[in-house]
Legacy VTK file of the C-alpha trace (Angstrom):
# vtk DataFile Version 3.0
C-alpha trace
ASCII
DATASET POLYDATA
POINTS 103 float
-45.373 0.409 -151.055
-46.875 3.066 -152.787
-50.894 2.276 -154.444
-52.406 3.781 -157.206
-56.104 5.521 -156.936
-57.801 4.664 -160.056
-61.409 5.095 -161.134
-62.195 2.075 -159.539
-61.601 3.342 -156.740
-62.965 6.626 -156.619
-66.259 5.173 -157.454
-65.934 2.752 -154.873
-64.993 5.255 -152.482
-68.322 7.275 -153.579
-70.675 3.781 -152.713
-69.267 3.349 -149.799
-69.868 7.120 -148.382
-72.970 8.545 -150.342
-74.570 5.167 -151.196
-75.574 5.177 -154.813
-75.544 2.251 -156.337
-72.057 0.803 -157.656
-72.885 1.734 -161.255
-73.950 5.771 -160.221
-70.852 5.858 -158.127
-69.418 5.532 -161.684
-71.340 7.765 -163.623
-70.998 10.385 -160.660
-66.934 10.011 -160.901
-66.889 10.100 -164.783
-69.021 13.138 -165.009
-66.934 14.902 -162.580
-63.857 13.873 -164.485
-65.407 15.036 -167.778
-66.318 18.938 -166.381
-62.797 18.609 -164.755
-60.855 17.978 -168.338
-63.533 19.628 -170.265
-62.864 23.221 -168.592
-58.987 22.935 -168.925
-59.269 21.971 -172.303
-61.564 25.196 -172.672
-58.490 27.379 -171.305
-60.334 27.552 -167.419
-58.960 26.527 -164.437
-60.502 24.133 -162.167
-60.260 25.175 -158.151
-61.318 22.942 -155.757
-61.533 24.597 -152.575
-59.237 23.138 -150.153
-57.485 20.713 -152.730
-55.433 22.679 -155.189
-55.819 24.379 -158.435
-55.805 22.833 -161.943
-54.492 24.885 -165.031
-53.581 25.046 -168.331
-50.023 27.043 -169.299
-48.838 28.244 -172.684
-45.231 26.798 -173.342
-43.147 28.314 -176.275
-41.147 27.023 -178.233
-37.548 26.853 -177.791
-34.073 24.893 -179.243
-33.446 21.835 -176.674
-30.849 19.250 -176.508
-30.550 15.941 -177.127
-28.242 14.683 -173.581
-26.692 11.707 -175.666
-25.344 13.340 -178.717
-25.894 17.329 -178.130
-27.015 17.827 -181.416
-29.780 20.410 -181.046
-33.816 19.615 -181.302
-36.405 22.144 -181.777
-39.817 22.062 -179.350
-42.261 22.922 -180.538
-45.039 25.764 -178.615
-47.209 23.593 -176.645
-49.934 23.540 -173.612
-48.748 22.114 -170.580
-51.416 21.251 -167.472
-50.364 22.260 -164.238
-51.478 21.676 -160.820
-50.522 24.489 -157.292
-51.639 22.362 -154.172
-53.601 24.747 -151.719
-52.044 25.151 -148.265
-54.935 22.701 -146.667
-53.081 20.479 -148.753
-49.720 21.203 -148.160
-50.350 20.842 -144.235
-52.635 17.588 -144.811
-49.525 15.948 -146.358
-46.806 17.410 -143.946
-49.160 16.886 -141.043
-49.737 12.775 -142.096
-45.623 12.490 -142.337
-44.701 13.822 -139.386
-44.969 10.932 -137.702
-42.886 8.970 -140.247
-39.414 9.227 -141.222
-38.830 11.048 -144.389
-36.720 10.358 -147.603
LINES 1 104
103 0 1 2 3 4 5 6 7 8 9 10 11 12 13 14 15 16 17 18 19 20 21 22 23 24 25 26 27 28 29 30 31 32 33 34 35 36 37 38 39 40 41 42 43 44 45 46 47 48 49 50 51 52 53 54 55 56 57 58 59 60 61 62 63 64 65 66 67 68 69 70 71 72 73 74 75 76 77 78 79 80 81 82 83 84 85 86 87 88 89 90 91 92 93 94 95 96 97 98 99 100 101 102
C-alpha cells in the first residue's frame, strides 16, 4: 500500500534528524517550499543536486478533442511544471526494487 508524504511529515522528518523544535521543523519545510514555488513561478528552475530538476515549460495552444463526442475543443497556451529525476535518483529507485518483483 502506497503512503502519501505530506507536510506533516516532512517536518516531522526534520525534528527527528536536525532537532528543532516541532514548530521550526515547520517553518523550516514551509520556507523551503515557498523559495521552491516562488522561483518556478519566477520562470527559474529549481536543481537539487542529486534529486532532480524542477521547471517551468511554455505549452501552446492547440485544437484537442473531446474522446466522447469528437467535437473539437480549443486549449488554450499555458505553463506546465515539469520535473527530470537526476540519475542518483533513477538508480536510488531501481536499486530499492530490485529486490522486489515489479509491475
Amino acid at each position: 500500500m502506497s503512503t502519501t508524504i505530506t507536510r506533516a511529515h516532512l517536518a516531522e522528518a526534520v525534528y527527528q534528524e536536525v532537532g528543532l523544535s516541532r514548530n521550526e521543523s515547520a517553518e523550516l519545510v514551509e520556507s523551503v517550499l515557498d523559495a521552491i514555488a516562488t522561483s518556478l513561478v519566477e520562470g527559474e528552475a529549481v536543481k537539487i543536486s542529486s534529486f532532480g530538476t524542477f521547471a517551468v515549460r511554455q505549452k501552446g495552444g492547440r485544437v484537442g478533442r473531446n474522446p466522447k463526442t469528437g467535437e473539437e475543443v480549443p486549449i488554450e497556451p499555458r505553463r506546465v511544471l515539469v520535473f527530470r529525476p537526476s540519475h542518483v535518483l533513477k538508480d536510488h529507485i531501481n536499486t530499492g526494487l530490485s529486490g522486489r518483483q515489479r509491475g
